[in-house]
C-alpha positions as a printed NumPy array, in Angstrom:
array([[302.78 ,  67.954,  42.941],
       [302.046,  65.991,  39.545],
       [299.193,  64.224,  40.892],
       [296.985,  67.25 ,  42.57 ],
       [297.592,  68.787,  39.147],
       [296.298,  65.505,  37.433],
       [292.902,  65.204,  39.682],
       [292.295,  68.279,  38.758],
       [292.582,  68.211,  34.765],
       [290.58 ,  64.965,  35.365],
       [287.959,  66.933,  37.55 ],
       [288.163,  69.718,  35.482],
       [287.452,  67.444,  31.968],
       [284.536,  65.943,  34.63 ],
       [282.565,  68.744,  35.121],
       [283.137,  69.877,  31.088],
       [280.97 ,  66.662,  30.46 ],
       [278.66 ,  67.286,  32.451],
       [278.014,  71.002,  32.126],
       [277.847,  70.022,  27.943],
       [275.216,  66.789,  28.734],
       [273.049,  69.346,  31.061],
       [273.099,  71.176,  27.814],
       [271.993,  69.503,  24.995],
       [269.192,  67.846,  27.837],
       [268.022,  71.012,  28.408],
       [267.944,  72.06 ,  24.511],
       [265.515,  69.186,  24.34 ],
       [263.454,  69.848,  27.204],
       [263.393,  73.32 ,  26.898],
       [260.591,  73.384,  24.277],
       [258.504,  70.555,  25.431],
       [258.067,  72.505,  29.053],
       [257.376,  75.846,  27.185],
       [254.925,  73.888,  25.324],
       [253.466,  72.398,  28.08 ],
       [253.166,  75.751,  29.973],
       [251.588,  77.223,  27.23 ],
       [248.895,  75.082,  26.912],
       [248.173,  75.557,  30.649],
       [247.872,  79.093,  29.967],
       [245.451,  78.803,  26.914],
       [243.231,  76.485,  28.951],
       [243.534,  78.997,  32.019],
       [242.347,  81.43 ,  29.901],
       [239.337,  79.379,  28.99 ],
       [237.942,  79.016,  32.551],
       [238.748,  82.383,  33.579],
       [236.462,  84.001,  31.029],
       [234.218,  81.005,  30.535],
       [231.704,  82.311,  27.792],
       [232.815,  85.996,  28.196],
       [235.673,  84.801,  25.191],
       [235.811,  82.084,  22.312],
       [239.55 ,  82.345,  21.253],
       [242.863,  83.819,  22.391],
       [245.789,  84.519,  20.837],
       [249.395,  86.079,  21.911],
       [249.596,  89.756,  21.649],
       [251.704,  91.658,  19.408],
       [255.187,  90.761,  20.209],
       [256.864,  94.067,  19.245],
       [254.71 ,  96.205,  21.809],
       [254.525,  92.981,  24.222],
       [258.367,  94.443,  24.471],
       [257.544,  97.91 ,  25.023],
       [255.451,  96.953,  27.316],
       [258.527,  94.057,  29.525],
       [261.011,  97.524,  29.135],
       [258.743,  98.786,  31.704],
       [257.066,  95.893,  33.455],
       [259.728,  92.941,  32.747],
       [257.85 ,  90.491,  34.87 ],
       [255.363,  90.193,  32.203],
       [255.683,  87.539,  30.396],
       [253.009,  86.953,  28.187],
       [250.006,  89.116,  27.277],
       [246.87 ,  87.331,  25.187],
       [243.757,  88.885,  23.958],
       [240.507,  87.668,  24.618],
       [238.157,  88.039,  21.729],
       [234.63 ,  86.926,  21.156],
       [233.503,  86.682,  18.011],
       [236.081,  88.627,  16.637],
       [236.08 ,  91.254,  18.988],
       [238.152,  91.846,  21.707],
       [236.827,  91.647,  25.105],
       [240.044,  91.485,  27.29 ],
       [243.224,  90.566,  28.084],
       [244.893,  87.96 ,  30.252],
       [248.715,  88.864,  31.377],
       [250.799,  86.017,  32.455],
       [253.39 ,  87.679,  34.916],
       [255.868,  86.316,  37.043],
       [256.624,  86.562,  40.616],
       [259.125,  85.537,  43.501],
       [257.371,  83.762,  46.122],
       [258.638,  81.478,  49.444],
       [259.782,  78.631,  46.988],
       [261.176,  80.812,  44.032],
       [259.699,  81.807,  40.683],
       [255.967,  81.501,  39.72 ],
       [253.694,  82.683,  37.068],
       [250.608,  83.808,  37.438],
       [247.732,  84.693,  34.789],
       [245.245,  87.545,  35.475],
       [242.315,  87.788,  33.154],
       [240.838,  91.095,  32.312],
       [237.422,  92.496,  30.95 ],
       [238.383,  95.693,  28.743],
       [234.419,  96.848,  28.61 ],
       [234.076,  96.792,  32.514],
       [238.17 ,  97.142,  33.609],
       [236.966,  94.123,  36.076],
       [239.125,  91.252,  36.813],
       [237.493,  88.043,  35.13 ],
       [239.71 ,  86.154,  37.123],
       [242.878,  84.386,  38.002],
       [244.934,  81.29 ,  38.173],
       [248.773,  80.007,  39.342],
       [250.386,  78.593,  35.954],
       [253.72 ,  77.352,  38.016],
       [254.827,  77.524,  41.326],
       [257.236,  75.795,  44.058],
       [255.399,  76.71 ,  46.698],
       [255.356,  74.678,  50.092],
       [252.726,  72.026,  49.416],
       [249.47 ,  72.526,  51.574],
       [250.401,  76.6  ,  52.354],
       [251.866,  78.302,  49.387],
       [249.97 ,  76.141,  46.974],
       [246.612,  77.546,  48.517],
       [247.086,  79.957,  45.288],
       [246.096,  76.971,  43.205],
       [242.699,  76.504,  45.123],
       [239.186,  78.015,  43.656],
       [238.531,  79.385,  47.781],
       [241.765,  81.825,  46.723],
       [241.311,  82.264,  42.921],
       [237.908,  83.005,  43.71 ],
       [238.395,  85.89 ,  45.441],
       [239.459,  87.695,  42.515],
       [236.406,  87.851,  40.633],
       [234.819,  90.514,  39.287],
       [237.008,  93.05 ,  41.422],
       [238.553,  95.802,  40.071],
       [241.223,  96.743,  37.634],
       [241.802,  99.933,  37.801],
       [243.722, 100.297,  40.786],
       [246.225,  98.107,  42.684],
       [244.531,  95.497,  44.6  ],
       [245.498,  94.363,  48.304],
       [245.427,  91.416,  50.296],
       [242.862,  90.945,  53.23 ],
       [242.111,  87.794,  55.668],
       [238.334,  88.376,  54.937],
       [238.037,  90.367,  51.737],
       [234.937,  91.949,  50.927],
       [236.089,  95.562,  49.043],
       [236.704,  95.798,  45.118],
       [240.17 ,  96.046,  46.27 ],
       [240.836,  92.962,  48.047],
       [241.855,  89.593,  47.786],
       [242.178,  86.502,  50.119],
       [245.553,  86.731,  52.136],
       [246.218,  83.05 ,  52.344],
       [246.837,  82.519,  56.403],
       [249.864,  80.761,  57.242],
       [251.438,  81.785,  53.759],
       [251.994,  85.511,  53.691],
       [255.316,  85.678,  51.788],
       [252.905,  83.678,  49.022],
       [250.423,  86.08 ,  49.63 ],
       [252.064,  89.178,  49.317],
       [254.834,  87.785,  46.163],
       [250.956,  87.4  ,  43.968],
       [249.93 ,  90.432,  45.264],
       [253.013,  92.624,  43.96 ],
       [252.732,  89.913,  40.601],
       [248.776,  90.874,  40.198],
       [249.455,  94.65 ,  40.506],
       [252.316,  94.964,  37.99 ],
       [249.851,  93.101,  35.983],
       [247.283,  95.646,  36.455],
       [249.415,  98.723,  36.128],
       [250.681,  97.228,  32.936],
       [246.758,  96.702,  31.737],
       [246.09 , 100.199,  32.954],
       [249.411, 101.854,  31.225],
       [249.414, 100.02 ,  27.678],
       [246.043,  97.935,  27.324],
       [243.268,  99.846,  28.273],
       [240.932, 100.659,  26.1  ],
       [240.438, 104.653,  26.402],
       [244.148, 104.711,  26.026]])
């Protein structure tokens, strides 16, 4: 009986260790990968409105949490601005997909309510399928469509409405489609400018 109860204490005082080193390595990772996603964001940002915007910056954090009490998967909201004036928005939100969690960023024109564009920040999609989110054929398809209404996923889509449904990765697909419309609801809801 005296030696189960020792392999355990030992396991026990094993898995302390561990759970404690996992720790403090993720305390210093932590803010390097923020970091790093952030900066992916920003430079997102930058290609999706091209010379539509000059700078971004975070939105107001105290009605960025009004705003995740209804719409938790957003993460992140920046405002476009040109010349000092705003122009748009671009919403980071996140998503489930095949291969877990992603985040996606939607870019917004405020004058037109037209999507500027979009782009995949992080995802673990299956490589050559899912990742088909990452390509301009896909990102493309959100272009200038609009943002006042949810949008929907097509093979071949040519409506306002409608973006590429990536064949062969549906569950992909469909987990950016319900991430783009919370997006746009949230735009529609708290953003907009009429509102």
């Amino acid at each position: 009986m005296k030696e189960p109860v020792k392999f355990g204490i030992i396991l026990l005082l094993f898995c302390a260790l561990s759970a404690g080193l996992l720790a403090v390595v993720n305390g210093f990772t932590a803010p390097i990968i923020a970091q790093a996603e952030l900066e992916s964001t920003l430079e997102s940002y930058k290609v999706i409105f091209g010379e539509t915007a000059d700078e971004f910056e975070e939105y107001d954090q105290q009605k960025l949490a009004e705003i995740q009490k209804v719409y938790p998967e957003v993460l992140n909201i920046f405002v476009a601005t040109k010349s000092g004036e705003v122009v748009g928005y671009g919403i980071n939100v996140t998503t489930s997909g095949f291969g877990g969690a992603m985040t996606n960023a939607i870019g917004i024109i405020s004058e037109s309510d037209r999507i500027a564009g979009f782009r995949n920040i992080v995802n673990a999609e299956t490589k050559g399928f899912g990742t088909q989110i990452e390509e301009e054929k896909y990102y493309s398809s959100y272009n200038d469509k609009s943002a006042t209404g949810e949008l929907k996923i097509n093979i071949s889509p040519e409506a306002e409405d409608e973006v590429l449904q990536i064949s062969g990765a549906t569950v992909t697909s469909k987990a950016v489609l319900v991430g783009d419309n919370i997006a746009l609801s949230a735009y529609n809801e708290f953003l907009k400018e009429n509102k």
